[in-house]
LUMLUM-621033 format. One record per atom (N, C-alpha, C): x, z, y; residue in three letters. Coordinates in steps of 0.02 Angstrom, whole numbers, plus 50000, padded with zeros to 5 digits. Layout:
N
XZYALA...
***
This chain:
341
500435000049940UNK500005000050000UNK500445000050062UNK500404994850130UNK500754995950167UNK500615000650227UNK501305003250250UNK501235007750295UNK500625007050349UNK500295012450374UNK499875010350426UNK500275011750498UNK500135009250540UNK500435010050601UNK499875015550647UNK500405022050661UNK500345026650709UNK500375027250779UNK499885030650819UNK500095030850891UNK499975037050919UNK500565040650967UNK500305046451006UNK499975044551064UNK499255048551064UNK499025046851142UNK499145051551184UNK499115052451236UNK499405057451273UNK499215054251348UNK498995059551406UNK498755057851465UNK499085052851487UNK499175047251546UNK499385044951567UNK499855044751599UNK500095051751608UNK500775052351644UNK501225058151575UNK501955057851596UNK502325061151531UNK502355064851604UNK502435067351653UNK502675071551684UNK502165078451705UNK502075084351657UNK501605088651644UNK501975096151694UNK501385098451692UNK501725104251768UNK501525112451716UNK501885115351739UNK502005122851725UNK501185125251730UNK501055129651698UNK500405133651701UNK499765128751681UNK499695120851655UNK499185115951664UNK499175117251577UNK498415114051567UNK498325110751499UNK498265104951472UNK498715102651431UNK498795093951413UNK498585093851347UNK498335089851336UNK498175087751246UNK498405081551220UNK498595081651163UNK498965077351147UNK498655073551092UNK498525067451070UNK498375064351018UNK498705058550973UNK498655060050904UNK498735055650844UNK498145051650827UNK498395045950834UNK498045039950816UNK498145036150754UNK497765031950711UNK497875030150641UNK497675021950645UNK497975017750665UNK497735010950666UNK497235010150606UNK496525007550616UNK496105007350540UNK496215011750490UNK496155019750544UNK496245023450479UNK495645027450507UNK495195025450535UNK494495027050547UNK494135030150505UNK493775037250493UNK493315037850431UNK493635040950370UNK494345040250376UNK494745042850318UNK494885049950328UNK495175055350282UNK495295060750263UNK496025060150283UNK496305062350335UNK497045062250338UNK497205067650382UNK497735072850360UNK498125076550373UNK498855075350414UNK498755078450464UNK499435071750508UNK500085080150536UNK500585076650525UNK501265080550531UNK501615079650608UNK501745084750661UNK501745085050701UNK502625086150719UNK502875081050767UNK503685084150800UNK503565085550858UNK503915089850874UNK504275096250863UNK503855100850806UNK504155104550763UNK503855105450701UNK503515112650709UNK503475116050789UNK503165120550801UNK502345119150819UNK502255114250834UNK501595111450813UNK500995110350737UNK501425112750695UNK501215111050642UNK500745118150620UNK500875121650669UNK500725130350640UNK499995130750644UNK499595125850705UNK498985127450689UNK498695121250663UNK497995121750642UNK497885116650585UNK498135109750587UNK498395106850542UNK498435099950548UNK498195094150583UNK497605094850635UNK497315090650655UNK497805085250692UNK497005080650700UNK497355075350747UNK497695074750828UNK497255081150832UNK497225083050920UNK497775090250909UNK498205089950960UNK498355094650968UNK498575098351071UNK498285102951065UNK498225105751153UNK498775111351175UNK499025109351219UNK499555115151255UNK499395117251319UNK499175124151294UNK498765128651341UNK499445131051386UNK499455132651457UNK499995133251480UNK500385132451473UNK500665127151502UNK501195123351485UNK501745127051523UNK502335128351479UNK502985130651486UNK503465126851500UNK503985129951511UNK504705122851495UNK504965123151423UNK504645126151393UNK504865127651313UNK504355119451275UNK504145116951325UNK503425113351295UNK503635106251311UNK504305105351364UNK504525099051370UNK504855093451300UNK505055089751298UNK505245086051239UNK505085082051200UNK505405078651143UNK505005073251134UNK504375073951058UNK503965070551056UNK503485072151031UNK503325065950986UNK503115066750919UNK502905060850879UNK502515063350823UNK502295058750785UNK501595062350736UNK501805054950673UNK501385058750635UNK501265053550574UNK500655057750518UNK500335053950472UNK499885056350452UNK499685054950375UNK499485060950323UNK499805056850247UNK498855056450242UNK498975054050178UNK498435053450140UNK498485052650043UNK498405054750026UNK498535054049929UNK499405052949933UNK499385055749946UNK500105058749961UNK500745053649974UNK500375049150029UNK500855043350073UNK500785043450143UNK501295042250172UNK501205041750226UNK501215038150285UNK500985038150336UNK501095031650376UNK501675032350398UNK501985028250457UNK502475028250482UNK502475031250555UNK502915036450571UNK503065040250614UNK502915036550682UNK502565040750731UNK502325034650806UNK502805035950859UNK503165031950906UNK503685031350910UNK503605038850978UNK504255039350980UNK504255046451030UNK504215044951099UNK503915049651105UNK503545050651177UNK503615057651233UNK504035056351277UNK504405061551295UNK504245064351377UNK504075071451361UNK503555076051413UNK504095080451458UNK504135079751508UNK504325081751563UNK504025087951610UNK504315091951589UNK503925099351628UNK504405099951683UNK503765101751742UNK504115102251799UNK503415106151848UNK503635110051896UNK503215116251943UNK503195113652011UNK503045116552062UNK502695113552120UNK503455118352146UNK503695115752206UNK504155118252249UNK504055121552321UNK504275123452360UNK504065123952439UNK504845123652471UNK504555119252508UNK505265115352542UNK505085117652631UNK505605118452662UNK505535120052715UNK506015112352776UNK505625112252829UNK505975105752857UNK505845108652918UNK506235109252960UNK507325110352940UNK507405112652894UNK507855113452852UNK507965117252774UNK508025126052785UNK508295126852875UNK508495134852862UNK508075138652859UNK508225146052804UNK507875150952795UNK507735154852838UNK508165154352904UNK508225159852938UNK508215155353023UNK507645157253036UNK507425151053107UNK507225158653153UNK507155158053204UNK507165160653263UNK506425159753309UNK506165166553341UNK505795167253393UNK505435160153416UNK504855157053423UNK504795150553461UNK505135144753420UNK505335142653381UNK505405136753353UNK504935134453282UNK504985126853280UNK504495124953235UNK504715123853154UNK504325124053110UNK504655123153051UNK503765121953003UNK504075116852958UNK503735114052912UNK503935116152866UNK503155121252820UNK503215121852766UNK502745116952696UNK503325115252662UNK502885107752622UNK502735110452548UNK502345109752505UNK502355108252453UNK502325102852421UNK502925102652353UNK502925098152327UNK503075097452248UNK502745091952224UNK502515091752167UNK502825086452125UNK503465086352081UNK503915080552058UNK503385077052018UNK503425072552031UNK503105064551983UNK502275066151984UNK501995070752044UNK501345067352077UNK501125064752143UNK501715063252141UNK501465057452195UNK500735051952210UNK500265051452244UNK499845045052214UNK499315048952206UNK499405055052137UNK498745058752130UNK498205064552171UNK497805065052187UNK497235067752206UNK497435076252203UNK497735079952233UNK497875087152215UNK497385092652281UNK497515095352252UNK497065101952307UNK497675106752313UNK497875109252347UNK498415115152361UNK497985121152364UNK498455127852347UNK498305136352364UNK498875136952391UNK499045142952429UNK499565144152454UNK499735150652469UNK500255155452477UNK500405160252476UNK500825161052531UNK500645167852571UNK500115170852594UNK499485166652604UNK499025173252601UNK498435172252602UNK498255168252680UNK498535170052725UNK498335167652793UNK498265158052778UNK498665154552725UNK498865149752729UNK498345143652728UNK497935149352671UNK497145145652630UNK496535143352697UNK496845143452761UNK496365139652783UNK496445131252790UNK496985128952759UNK497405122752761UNK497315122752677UNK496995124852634UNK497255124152586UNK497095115052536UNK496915112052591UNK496695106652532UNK497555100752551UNK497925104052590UNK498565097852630UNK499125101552594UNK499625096652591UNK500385098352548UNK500685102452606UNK500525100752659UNK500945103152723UNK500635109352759UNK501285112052794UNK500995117452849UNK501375116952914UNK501165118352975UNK501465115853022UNK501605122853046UNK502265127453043UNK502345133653077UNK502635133253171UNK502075132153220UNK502035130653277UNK502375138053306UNK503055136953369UNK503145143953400UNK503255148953348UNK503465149953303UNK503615155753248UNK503725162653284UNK503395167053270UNK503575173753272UNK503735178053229UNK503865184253234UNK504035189753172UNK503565188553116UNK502605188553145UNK502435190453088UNK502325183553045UNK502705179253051UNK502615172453012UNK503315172852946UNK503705179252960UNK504225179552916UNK503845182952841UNK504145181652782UNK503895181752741UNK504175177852678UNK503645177752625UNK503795174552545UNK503285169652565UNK503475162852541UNK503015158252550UNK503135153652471UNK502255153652440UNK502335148452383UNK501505147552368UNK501625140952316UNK500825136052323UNK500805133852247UNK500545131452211UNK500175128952173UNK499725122252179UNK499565117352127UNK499305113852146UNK498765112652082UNK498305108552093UNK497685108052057UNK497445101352033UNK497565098251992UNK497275091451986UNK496625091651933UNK496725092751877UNK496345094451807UNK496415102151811UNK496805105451814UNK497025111551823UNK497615115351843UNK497695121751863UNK498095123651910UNK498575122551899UNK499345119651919UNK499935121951895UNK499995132051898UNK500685132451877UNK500825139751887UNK501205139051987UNK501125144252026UNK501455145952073UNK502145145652080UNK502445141052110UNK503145140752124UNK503535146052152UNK504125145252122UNK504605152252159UNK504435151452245UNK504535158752270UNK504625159152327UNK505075158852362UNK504865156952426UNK505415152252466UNK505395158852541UNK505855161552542UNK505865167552606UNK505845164352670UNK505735164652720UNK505835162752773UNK505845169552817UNK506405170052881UNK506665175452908UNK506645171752986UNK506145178353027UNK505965174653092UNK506525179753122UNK506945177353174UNK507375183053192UNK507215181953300UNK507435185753335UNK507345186753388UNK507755180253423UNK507555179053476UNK507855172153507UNK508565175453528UNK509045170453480UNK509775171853478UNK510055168253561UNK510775174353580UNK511245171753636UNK511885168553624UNK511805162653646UNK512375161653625UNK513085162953660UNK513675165553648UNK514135166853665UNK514835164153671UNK515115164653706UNK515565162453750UNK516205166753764UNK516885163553716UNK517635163453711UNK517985162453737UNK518475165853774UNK519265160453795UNK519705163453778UNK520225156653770UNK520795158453749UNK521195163153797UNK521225160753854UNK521675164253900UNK521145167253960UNK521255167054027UNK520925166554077UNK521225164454125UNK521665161354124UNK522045155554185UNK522225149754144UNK522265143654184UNK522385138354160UNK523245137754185UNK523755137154131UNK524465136354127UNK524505130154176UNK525025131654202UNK525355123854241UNK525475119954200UNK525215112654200UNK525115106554158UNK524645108954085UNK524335114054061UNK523925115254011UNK523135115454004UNK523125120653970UNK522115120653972UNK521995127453925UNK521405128053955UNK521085133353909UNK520565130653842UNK520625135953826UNK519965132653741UNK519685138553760UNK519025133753766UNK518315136853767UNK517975139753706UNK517565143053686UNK517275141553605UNK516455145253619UNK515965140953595UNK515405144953616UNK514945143853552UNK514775149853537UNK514375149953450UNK513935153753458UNK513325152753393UNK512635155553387UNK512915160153321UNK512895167053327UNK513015168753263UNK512485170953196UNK512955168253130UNK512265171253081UNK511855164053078UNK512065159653108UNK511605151553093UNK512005145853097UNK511625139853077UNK511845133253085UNK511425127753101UNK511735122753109UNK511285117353132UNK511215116053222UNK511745117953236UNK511775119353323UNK512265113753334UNK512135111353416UNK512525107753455UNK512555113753495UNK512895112253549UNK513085115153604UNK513245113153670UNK512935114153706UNK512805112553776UNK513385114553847UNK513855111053854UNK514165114053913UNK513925115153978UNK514065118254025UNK514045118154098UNK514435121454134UNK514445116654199UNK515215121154237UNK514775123054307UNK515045124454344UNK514645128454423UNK514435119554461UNK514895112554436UNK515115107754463UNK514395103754443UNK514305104654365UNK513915098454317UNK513985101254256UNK513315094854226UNK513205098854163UNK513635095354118UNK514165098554080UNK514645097054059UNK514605090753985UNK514585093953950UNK514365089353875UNK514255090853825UNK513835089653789UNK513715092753708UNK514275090153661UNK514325094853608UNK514645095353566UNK514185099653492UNK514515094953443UNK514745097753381UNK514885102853354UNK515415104853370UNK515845109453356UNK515965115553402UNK515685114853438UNK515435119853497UNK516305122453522UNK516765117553546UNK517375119853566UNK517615115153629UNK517805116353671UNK518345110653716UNK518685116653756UNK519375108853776UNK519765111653812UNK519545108953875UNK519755115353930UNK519635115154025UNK520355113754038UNK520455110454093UNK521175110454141UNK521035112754215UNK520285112554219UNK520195116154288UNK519855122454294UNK520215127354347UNK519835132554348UNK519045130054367UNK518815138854358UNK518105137354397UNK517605142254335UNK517005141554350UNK516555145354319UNK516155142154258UNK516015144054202UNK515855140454148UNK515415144154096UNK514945141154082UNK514445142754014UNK514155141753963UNK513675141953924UNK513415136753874UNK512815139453841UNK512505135453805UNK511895138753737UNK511925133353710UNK511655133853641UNK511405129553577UNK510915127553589UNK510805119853549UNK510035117353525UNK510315115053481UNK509585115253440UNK509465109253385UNK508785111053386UNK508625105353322UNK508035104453309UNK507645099853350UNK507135096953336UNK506875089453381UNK505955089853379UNK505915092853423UNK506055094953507UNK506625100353506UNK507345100553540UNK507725105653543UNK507325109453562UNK507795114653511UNK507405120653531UNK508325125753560UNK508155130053617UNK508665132253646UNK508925140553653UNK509515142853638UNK509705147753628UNK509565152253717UNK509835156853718UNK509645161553789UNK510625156253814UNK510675157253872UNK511315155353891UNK511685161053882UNK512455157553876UNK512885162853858UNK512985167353900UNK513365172353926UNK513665175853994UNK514375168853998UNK514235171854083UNK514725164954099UNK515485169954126UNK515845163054113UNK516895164454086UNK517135161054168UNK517255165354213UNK517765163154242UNK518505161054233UNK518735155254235UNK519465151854233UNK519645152654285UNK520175155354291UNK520635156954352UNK521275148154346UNK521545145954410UNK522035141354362UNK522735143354401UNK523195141354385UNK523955142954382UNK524185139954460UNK523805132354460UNK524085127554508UNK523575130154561UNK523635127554625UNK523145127854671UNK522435122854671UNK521955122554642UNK521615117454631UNK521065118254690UNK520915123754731UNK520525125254771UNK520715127354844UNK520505124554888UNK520705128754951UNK520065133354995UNK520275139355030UNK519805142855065UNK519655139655145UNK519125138855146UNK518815137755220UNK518475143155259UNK518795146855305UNK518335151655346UNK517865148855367UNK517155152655357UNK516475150655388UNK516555150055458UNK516135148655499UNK516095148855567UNK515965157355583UNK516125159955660UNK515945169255650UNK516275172855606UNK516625165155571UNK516925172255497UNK517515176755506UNK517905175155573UNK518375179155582UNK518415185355593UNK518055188955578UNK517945195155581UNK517275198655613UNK517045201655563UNK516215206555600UNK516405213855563UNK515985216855579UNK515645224855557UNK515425221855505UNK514835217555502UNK514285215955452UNK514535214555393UNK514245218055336UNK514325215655262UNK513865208555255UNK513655204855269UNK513245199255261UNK513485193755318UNK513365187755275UNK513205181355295UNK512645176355286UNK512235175755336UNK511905169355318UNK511995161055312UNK511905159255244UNK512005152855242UNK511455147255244UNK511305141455300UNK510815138455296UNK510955134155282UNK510435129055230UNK510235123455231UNK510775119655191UNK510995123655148UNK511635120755127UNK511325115355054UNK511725110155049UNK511495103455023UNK511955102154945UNK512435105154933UNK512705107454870UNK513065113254847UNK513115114754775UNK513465118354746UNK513925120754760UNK514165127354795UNK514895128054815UNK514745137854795UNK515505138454798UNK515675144954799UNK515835147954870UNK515735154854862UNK516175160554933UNK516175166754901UNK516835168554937UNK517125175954919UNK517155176955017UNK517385184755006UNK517715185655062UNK517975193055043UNK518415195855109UNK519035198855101UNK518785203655171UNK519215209255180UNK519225213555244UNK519895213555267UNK519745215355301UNK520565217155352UNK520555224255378UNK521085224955429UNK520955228955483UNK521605232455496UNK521735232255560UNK522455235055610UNK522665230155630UNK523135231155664UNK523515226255711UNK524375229355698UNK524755224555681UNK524355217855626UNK524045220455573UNK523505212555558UNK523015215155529UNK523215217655442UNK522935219255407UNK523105223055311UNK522435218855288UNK522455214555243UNK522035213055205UNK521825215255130UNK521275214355115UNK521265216955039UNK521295208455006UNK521445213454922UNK521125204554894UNK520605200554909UNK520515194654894UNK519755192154887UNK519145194154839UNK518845190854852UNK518265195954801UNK518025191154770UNK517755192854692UNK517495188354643UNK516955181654676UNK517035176954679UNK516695170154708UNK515995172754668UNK515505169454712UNK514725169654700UNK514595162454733UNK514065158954690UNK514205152354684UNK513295153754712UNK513065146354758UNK512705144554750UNK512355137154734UNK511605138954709UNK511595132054644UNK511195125954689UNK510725127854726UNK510425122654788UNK510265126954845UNK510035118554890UNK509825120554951UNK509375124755006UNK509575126555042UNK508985132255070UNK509385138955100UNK509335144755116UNK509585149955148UNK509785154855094UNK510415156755103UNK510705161655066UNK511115169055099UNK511025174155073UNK511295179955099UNK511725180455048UNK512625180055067UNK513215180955049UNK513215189455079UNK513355194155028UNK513545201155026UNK514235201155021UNK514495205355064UNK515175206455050UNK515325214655021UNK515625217854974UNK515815220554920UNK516135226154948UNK516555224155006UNK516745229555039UNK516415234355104UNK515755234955097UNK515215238355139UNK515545245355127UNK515815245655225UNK515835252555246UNK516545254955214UNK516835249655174UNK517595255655147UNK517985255855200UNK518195261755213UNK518545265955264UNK519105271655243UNK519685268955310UNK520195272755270UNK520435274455339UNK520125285255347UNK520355288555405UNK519655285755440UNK519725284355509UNK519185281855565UNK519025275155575UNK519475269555521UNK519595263455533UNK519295258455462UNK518495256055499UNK518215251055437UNK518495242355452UNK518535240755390UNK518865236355367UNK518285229455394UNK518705224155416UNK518035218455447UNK517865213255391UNK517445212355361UNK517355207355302UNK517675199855353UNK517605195855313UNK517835189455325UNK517515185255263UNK517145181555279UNK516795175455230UNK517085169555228UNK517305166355161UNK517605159355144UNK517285156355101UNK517315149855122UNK516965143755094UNK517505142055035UNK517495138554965UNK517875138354911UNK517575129254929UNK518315126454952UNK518385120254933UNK518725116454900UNK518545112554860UNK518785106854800UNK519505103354840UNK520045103254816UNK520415098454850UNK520275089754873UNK
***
């Protein structure tokens, strides 16, 4: 008698998900109506009755592999149906940007996803509970993130029936980071430069933003450059698209070696009582310090840390040395303009 030809049927897709139920079937070409007992591979199938049908109630990863049947009768058998090989695989949660650990106000997409169902019809659950008002979309859109959005996040999906719940994926909302600001030295060497370095710590995925008192300097990579001119300097991070932006660093005065600046006495500036100057109407970016004197001849002190202003309109320049007095004799401020060569 010749062999009959066998077939496994089995759903339409080999790619079966964690926690679902699949059934599997042996087929008997014109073996319709007959009495046949059919032998199952993997040979842990064989434990419950012989049938033609056989069902895998939650599906494991112990449940992946390949699978074939054959079936006797008066003690012959057909020929083995060729193997057919099942793919177990669980639903994921992917986060876009990838980092776990995102910050105060920025956005982040949490996705679920489901290897080799693509195409098919799924319903999502999602974990936390807050999530289930979105629950029929793969996606979540985490708008402005705050503390209480930090957490375990994981989903499941549903076609015929549930998969099992994917591992959890943490996400850590942390307070809007500063970014900070290095130097190598604090004067610029005759013919040299300083290295800057300005970092977000505890993260990645940052550019970095320069600026000087002059212009806004240039992004970088690597969040490093070298200066050759003195002057005042700062920075913060972005990334992400819409950047999203760190607090600015505290800003690094560069002192430089060479003379790169000269002082201009204000008008009146040669000497007052008054700790103050008014500045009007002024049309760019510049710095002023000023200094005291006093006797004949006159004793000066140092200059005093430059205070920069950023636009136009009226400004009150304070001078630092209000009222210092030595014996009966106060010292006269003097206000200077910081000009570019």
């Amino acid at each position: 008698m010749s062999l009959k030809k066998t077939k496994l049927v089995i759903p339409s897709w080999t790619q079966i998900y964690r926690g679902t139920t699949v059934t599997v079937r042996c087929e008997i070409h014109a073996g319709e109506g007959a009495q046949w007992t059919y032998e199952w591979k993997p040979a842990k199938l064989n434990t419950p009755p012989t049938s033609s049908v056989y069902t895998i109630n939650r599906v494991t990863e112990s449940d992946g592999g390949g699978y074939s049947c054959r079936g006797t009768r008066s003690s012959s058998w057909t020929e083995c149906s060729d193997i057919i090989t099942l793919r177990v695989t669980g639903p994921t949660v992917t986060l876009q940007p990838s980092w776990t650990q995102i910050y105060s106000g920025e956005t982040v997409i949490v996705r679920c996803e489901i290897q080799g169902g693509e195409g098919a019809q799924w319903t999502y659950e999602w974990r936390p509970d807050k999530l289930k008002t979105r629950q029929i979309y793969s996606v979540y859109t985490i708008s402005r993130a705050t503390k209480a959005d930090s957490g375990g996040y994981s989903c499941r999906g549903r076609r015929f029936s549930w998969t099992e719940w994917s591992d959890i994926t943490t996400l850590t909302v942390l307070p809007k980071p500063k970014a900070e600001l290095r130097a190598d030295r604090t004067a610029v060497p005759v013919g040299g430069s300083v290295t800057l370095t300005c970092s977000v710590i505890s993260s990645s995925g940052w550019k970095y933003y320069w600026y000087t008192h002059r212009k806004s300097y240039q992004i970088l990579t690597n969040g490093q450059i070298s200066v050759s001119e003195g002057g005042l300097y700062w920075c913060r991070g972005g990334r992400g698209e819409p950047v999203y932006y760190t607090e600015w660093s505290k800003s690094v005065w560069i002192d430089t070696t060479e003379k790169s600046s000269s002082y201009e006495l204000l008008p009146d500036g040669s000497g007052t009582a008054q700790d103050s100057y008014i500045i009007h109407g002024q049309t760019h970016t510049a710095g002023y310090v000023c200094r005291a004197g006093r006797g004949d001849p006159e004793y000066h002190t140092d200059h005093s840390q430059p205070k920069f202003v950023w636009s136009a309109g009226q400004f009150v320049s304070l001078c630092p040395f209000n009222k210092l007095m030595l014996g009966h004799h106060f010292y006269s401020p003097r206000f200077i303009k910081i000009s570019s060569p």
